[in-house]
Every structure is written in C-alpha cells, then in structure tokens.
Backbone as JSON, one array per atom type, in Angstrom:
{
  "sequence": "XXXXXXXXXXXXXXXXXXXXXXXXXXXXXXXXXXXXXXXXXXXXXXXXXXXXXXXXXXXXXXXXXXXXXXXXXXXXXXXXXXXXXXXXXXXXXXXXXXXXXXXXXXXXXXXXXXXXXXXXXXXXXXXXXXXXXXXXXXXXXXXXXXXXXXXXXXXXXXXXXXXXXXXXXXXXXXXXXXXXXXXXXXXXXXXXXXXXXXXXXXXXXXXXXX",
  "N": [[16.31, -36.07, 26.24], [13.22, -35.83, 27.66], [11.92, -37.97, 26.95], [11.63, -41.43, 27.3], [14.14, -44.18, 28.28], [15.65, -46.86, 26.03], [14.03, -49.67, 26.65], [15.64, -52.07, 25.34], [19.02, -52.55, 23.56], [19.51, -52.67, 20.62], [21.3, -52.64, 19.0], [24.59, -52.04, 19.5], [25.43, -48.82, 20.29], [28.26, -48.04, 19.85], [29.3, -49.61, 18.01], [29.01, -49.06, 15.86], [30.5, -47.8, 13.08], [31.83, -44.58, 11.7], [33.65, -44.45, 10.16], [35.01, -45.65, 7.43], [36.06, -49.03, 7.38], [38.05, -50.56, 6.03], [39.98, -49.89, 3.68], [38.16, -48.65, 0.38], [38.36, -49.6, -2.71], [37.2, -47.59, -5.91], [34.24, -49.25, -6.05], [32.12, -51.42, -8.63], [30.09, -49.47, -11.45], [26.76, -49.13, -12.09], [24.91, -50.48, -14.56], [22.44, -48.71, -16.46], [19.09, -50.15, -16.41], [16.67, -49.56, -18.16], [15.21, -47.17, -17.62], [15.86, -47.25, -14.88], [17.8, -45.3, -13.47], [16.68, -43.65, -11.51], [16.99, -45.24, -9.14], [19.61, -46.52, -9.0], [20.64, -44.52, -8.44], [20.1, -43.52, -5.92], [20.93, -46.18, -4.56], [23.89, -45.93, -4.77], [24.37, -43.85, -3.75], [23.6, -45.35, -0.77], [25.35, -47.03, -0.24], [28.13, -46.06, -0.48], [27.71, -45.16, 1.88], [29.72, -45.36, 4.89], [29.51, -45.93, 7.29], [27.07, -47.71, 6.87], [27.84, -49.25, 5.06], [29.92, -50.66, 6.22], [28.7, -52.54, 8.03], [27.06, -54.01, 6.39], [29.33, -54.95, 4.7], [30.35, -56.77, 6.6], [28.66, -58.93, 6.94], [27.24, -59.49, 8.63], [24.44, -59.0, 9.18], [23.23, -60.98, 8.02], [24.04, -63.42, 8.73], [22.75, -64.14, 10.98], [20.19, -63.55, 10.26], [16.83, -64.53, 9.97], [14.41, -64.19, 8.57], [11.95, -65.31, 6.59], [11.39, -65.15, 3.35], [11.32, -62.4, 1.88], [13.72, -59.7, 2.33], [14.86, -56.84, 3.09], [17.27, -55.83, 3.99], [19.05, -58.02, 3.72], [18.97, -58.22, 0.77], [20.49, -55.67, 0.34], [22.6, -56.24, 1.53], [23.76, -58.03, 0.01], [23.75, -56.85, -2.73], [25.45, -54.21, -1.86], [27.63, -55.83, -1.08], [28.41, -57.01, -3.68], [28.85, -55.54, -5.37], [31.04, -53.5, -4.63], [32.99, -55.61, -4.7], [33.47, -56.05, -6.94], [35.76, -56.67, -9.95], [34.32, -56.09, -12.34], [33.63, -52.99, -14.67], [31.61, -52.19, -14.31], [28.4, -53.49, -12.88], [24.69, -54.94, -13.34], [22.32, -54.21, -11.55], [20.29, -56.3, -10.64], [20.06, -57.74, -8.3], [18.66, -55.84, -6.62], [16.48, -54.73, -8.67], [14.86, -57.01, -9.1], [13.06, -56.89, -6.45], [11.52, -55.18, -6.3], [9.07, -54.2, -6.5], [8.76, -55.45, -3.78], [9.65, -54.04, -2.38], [8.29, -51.77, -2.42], [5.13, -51.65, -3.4], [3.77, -50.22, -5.4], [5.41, -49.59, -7.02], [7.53, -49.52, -10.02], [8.89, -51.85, -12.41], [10.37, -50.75, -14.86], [9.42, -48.05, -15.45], [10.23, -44.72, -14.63], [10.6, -43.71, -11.61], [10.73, -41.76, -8.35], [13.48, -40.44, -7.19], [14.05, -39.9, -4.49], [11.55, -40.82, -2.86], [11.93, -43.4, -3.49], [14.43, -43.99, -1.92], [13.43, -43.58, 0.88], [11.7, -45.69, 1.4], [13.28, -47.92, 0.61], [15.28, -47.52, 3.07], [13.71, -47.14, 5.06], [12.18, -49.99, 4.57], [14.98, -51.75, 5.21], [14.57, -50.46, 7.8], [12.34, -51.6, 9.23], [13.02, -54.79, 8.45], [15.42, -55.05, 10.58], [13.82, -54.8, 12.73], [12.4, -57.08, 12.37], [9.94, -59.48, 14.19], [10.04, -58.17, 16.39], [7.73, -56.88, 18.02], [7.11, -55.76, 19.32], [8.35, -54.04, 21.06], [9.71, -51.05, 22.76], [9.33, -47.55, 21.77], [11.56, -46.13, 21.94], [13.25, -48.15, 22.01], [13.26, -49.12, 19.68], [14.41, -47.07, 18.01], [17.05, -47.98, 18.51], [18.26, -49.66, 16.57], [20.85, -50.45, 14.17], [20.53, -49.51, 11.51], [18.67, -47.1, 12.27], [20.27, -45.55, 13.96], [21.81, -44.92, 12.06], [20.51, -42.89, 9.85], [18.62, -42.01, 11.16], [16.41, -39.98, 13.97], [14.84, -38.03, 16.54], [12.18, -36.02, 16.59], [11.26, -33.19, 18.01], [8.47, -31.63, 18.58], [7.23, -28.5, 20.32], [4.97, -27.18, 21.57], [3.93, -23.68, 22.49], [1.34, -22.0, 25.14], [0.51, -18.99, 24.18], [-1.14, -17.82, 26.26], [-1.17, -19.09, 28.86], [1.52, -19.77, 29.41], [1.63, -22.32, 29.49], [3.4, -25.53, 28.51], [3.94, -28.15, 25.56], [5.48, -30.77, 24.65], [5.61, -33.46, 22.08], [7.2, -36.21, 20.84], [9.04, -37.6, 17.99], [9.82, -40.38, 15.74], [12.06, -40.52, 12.97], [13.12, -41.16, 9.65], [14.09, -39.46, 8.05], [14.38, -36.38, 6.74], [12.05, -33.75, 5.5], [13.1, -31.37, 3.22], [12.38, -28.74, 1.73], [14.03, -27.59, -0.64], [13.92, -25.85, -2.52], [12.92, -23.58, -1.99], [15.07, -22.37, -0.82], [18.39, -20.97, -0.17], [20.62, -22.34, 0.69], [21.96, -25.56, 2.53], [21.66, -25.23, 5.34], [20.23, -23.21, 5.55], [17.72, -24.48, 4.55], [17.39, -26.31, 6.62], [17.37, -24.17, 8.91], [14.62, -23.56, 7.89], [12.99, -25.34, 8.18], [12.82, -25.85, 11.02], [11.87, -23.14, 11.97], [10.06, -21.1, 14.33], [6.62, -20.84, 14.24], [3.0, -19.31, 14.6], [-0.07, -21.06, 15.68], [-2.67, -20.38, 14.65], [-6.18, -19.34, 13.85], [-8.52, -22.61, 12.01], [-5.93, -23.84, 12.73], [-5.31, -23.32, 15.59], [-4.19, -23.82, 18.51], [-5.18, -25.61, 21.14], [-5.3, -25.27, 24.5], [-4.88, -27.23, 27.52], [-5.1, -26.1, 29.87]],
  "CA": [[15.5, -35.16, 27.04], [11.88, -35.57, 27.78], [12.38, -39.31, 26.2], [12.28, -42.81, 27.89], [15.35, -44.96, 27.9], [15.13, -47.78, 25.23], [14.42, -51.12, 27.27], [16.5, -52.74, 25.19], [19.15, -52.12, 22.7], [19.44, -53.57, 19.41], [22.74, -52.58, 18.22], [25.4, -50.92, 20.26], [25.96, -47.25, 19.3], [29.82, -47.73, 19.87], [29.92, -50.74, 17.13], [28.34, -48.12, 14.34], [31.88, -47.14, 12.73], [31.85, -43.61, 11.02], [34.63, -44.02, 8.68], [35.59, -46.84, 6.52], [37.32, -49.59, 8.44], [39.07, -50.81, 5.73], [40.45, -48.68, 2.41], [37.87, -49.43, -0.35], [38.69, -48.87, -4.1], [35.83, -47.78, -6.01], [33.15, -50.35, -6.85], [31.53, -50.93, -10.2], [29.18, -48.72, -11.3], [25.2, -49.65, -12.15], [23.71, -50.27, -15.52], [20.91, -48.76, -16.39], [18.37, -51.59, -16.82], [15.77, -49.06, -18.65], [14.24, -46.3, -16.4], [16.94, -47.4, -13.52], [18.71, -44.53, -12.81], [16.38, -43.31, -9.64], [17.15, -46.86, -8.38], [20.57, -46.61, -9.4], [21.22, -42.89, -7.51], [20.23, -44.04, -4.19], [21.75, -47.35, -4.64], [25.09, -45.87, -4.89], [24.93, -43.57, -1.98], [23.7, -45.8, -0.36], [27.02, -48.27, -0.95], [28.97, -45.29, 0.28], [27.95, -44.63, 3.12], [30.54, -45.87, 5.46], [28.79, -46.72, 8.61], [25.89, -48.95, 6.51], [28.66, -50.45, 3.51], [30.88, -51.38, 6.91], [28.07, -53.2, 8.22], [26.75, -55.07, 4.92], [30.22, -55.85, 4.18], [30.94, -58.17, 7.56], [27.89, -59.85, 6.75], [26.39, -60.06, 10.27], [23.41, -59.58, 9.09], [22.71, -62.57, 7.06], [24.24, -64.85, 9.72], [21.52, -64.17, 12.11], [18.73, -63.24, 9.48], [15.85, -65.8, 10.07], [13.39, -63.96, 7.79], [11.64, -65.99, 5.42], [10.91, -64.33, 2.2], [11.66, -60.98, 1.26], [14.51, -59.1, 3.31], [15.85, -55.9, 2.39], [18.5, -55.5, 4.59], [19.76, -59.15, 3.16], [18.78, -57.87, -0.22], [21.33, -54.58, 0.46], [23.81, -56.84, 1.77], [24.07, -59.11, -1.32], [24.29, -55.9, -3.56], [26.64, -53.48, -1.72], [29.24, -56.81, -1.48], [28.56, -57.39, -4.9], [29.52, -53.71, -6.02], [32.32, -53.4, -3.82], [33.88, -57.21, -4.81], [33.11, -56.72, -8.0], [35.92, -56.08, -10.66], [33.79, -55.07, -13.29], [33.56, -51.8, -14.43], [29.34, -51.78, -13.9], [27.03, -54.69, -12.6], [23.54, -54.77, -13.67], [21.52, -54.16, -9.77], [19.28, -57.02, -10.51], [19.6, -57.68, -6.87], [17.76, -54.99, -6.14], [15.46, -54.57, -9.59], [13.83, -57.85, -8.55], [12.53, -56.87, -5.4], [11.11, -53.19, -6.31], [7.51, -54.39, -6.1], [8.3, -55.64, -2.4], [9.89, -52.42, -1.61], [6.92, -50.53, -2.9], [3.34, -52.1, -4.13], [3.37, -48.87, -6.36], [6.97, -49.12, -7.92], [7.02, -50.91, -11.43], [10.07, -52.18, -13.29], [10.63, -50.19, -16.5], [9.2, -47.29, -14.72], [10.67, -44.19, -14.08], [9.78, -43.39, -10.07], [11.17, -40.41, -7.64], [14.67, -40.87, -5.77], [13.48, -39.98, -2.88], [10.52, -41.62, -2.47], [12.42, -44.94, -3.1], [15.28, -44.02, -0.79], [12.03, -43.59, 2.09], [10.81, -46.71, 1.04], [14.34, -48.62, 0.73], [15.63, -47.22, 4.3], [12.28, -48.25, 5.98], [12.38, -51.32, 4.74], [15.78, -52.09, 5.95], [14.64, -50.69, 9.48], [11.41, -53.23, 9.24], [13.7, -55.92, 8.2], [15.93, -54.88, 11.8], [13.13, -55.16, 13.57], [11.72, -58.0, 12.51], [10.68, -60.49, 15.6], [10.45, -57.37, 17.78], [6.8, -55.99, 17.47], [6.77, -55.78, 20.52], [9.37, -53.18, 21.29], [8.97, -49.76, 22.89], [9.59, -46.49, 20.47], [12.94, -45.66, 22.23], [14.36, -49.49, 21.91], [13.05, -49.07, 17.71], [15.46, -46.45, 17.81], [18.73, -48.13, 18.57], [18.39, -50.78, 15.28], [21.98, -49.43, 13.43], [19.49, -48.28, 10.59], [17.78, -45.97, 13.29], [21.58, -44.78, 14.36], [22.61, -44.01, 11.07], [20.02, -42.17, 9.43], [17.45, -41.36, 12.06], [16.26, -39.47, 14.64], [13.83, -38.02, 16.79], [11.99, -34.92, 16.34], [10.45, -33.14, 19.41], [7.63, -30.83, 18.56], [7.12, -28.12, 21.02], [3.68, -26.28, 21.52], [3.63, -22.73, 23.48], [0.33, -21.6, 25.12], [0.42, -17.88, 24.56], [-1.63, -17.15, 27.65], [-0.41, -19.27, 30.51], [2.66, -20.15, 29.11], [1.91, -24.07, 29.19], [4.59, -25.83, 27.24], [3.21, -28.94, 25.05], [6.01, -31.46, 23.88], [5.56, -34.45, 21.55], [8.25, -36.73, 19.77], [8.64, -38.34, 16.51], [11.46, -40.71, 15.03], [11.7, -39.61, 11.65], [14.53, -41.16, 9.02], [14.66, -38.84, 6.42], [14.26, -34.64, 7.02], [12.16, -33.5, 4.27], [13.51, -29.85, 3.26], [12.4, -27.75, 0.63], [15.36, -26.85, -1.06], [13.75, -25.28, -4.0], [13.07, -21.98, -1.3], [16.28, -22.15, 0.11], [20.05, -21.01, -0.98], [21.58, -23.79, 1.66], [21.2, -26.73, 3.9], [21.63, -24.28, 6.12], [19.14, -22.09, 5.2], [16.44, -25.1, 4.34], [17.18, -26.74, 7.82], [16.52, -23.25, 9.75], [13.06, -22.91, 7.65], [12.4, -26.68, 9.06], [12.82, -25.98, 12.56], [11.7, -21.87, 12.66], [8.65, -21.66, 14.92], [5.39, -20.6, 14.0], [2.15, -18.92, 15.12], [-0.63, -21.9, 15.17], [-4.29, -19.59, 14.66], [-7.66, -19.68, 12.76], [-8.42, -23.48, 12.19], [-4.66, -24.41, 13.7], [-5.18, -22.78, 16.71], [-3.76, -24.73, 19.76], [-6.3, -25.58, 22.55], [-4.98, -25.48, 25.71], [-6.09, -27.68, 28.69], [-5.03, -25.45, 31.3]],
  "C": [[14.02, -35.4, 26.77], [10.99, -37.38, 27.11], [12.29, -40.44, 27.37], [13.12, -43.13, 27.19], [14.83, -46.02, 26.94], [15.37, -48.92, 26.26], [15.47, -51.73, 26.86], [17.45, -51.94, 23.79], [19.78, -53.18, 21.45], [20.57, -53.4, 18.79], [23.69, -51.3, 19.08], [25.81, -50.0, 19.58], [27.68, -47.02, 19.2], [30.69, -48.73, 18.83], [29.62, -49.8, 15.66], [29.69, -47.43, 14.41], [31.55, -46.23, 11.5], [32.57, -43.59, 9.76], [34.59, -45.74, 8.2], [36.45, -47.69, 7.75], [37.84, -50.61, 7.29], [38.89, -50.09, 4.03], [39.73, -49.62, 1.33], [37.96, -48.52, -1.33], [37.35, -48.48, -4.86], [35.28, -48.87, -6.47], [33.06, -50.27, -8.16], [30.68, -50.58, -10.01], [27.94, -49.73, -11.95], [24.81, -49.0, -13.74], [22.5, -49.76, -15.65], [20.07, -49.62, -17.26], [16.93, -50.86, -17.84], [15.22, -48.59, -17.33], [14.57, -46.85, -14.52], [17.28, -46.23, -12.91], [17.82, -43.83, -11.58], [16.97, -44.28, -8.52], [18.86, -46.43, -8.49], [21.47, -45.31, -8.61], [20.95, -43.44, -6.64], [20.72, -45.0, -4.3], [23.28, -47.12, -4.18], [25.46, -44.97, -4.26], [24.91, -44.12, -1.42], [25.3, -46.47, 0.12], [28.06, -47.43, 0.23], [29.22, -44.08, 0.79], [28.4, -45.27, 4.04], [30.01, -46.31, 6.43], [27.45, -47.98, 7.96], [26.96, -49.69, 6.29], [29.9, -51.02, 4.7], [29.98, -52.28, 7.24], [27.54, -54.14, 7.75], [28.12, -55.68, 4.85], [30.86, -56.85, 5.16], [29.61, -58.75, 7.62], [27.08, -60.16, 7.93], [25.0, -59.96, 9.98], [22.43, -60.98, 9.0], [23.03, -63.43, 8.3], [23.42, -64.87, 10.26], [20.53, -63.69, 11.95], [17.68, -64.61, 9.65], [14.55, -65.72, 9.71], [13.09, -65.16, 6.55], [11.35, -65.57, 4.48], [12.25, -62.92, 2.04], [12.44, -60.34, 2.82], [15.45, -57.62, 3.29], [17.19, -55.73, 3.69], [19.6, -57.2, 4.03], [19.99, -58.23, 1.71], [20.19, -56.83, -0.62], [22.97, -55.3, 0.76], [24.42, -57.36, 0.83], [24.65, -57.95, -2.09], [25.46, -54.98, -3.23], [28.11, -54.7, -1.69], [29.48, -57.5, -2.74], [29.19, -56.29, -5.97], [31.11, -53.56, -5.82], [33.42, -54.63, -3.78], [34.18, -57.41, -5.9], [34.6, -56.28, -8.9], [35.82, -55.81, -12.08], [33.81, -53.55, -13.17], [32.23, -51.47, -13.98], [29.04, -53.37, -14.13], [25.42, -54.32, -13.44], [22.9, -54.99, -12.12], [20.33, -55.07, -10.01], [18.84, -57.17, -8.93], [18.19, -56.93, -6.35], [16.32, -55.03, -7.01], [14.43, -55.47, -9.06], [13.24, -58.35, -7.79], [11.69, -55.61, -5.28], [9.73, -53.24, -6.07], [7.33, -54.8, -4.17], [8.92, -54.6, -1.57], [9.08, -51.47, -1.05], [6.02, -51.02, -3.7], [4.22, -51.12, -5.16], [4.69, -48.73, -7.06], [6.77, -50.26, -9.07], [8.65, -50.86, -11.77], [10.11, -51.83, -15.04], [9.78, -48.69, -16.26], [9.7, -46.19, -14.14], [9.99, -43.54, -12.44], [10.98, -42.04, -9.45], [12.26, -41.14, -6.74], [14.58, -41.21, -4.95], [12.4, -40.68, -2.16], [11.77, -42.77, -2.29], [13.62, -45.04, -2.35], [14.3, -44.06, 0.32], [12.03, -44.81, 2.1], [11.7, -47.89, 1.29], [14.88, -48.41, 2.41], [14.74, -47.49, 5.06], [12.08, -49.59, 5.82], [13.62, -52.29, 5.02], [15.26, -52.08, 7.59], [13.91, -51.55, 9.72], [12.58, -54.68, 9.44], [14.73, -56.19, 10.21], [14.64, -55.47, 12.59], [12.18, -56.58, 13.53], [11.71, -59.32, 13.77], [10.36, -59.45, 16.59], [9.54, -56.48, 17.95], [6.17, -55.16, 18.48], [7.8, -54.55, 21.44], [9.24, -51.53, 21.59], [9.61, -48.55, 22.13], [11.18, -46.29, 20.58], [13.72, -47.22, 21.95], [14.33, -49.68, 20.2], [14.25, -48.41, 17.26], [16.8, -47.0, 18.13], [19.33, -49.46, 17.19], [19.79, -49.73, 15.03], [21.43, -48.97, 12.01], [18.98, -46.89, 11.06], [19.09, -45.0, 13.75], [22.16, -44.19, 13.15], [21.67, -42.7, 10.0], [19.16, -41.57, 10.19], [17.53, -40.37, 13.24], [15.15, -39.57, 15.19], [13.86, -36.33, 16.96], [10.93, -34.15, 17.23], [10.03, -31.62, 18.54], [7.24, -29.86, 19.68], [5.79, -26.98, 20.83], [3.81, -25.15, 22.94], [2.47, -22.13, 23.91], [0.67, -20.08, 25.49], [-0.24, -17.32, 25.47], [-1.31, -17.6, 28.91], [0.54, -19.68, 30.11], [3.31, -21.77, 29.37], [2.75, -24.63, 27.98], [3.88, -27.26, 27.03], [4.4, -29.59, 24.2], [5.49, -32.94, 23.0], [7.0, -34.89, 20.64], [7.78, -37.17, 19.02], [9.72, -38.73, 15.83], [10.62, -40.64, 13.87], [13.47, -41.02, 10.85], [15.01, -40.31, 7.82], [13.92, -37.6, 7.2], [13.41, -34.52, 5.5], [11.94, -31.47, 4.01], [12.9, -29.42, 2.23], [13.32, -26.94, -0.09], [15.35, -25.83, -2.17], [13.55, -23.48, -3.41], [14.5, -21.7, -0.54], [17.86, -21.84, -0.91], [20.89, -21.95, -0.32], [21.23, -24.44, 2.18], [21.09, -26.4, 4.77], [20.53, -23.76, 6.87], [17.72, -22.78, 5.22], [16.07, -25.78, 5.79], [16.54, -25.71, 8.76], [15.46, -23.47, 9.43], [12.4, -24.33, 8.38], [11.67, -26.41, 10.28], [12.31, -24.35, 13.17], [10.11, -22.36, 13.5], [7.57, -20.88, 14.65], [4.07, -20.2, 14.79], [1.44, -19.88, 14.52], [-1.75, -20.69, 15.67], [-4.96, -20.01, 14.06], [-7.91, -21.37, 13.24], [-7.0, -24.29, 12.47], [-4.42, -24.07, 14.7], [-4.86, -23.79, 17.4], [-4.9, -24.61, 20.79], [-5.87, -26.21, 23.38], [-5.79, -25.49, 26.58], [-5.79, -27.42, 29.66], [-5.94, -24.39, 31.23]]
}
C-alpha cells in the first residue's frame, strides 16, 4: 500500500522456506575465543534460523558469488555449514572472528562489543553482500534480496494535520525493530509502545503545506 512495485526481483518470495527442509541434529556449539560470546549469541541464532540456515546450506550463494574480497553472506555460508556438518561438540568461529573488523571498522578482536549492534552490522552486511552489482536498484526491488524477506520490512510513517486533516505518509525498510524492552512486560506490550501515535508540538511540530 502506498509503495511501488519492485522492478525487479531478486529472490522469489515462494523459494524462502519457513521450516527446515531437511531434519537437522544439533550443530556444534562455539568456543569462546576470549570476549566471543556477543559474536557467538548471534552466531547461533543466526544458524537456526530456518529460512537463512536452508539457504546457506544449498550453497547457492557461493556458486554465483563474484565478489572479490570480503563477503559476508559467503563468510555465513562457510560457518553455518561448518556448524551444522560438524561432528564436534564446539568449533572455534574463526570464520567469522577473522572478518569482525570488515563487519565493523569499530569491532576489535579480544573485545567485548554489544549483540545487537553486531547482529545490525552482520545482517546488513549480508544484505550489501545480496546486493552487490545492483546499485542501481529501486528501494522496492532492495527489498526482495531473501535477507530483506527474512528479516525486514518496511515501516510507513504516517503524519496527521490536526487542522485540515492532510494525511502525510513516508516509508522506510528497516531490518531490525528496535524495542525498548526494559519499559515493557512483553513483545507485545514493547511493539504497541513502537507503533502508538503521538502528538508532534513545540520544536516537533508538523508544518503543513496545505
């Protein structure tokens, strides 16, 4: 609604499989390499979440990767089929460790850093990696990468002019929600406070050009 169509699409939304498509035992788990374990928590949702860890694990990426350098969505590939192949009880995520500077300038190795941040940081640079080649691409065709289908969205802002009752939309793909959970008793509860709507006054006043 209120959206162009994506010119093109980059990954059919009917090939993104929800569940597991085939019964996996658990992986091994992740050493901590010293001041790992932020790296090491998103890592291993990551893994399993069924619509990415189906995707990494038939390898389509890589076949038709033609990045030179640094690739996180290769990078992700190597590690979740290295987890999931592995039978050790725990790997060491070098994979990953020795790419954390091209994740994030600002991330160090031996370093404790914030989950979340480096889930942001890791999930954007997968969708980059999708798009690479394609800079050229209009907002709605960004959105159909199967990074953009599995975690993303778009987030339509709506402005009301309390005197003529002009309505004022804008979008915004987004991949990550960020909630405040620390005021909230549920996801519930933190998603309503997201999305309640608000009086914009003083210096946030709305200026309407009707």
């Amino acid at each position: 609604e209120g959206m162009a169509p994506p010119q093109r699409i980059l990954f059919p939304p009917e090939k993104v499989c929800m569940a597991w498509q085939q019964t996996q035992r658990p992986g091994a788990g992740l050493h901590n390499l010293g001041n790992t374990c932020f790296l090491n928590s998103v890592l291993q949702c990551l893994t399993y979440t069924p619509p990415l860890a189906n995707y990494l694990l038939s390898r389509e990426h890589s076949r038709s990767c033609h990045q030179q350098g640094f690739c996180m969505m290769c990078v992700m590939e190597a590690h979740v089929n290295k987890v999931l192949h592995s039978s050790a009880s725990a790997i060491q995520p070098w994979t990953v460790v020795n790419v954390l500077t091209r994740i994030g300038e600002h991330f160090q190795v031996g370093m404790q850093e914030d989950a979340h941040e480096f889930l942001r940081y890791t999930v954007g640079a997968m969708q980059r990696a999708r798009l690479s080649g394609s800079s050229d691409l209009d907002i709605s065709s960004q959105a159909t990468t199967i990074i953009h289908q599995i975690f993303g969205g778009s987030l339509r802002s709506r402005v009301t002019c309390l005197s003529c009752k002009a309505i004022s939309d804008t979008y915004e793909a987004f991949l990550d929600i960020p909630l405040d959970i620390k005021a909230a008793s549920s996801l519930n509860e933190a998603l309503e406070d997201f999305v309640k709507s608000e009086q914009l006054d003083g210096e946030n006043g709305y200026k309407c050009s009707k």
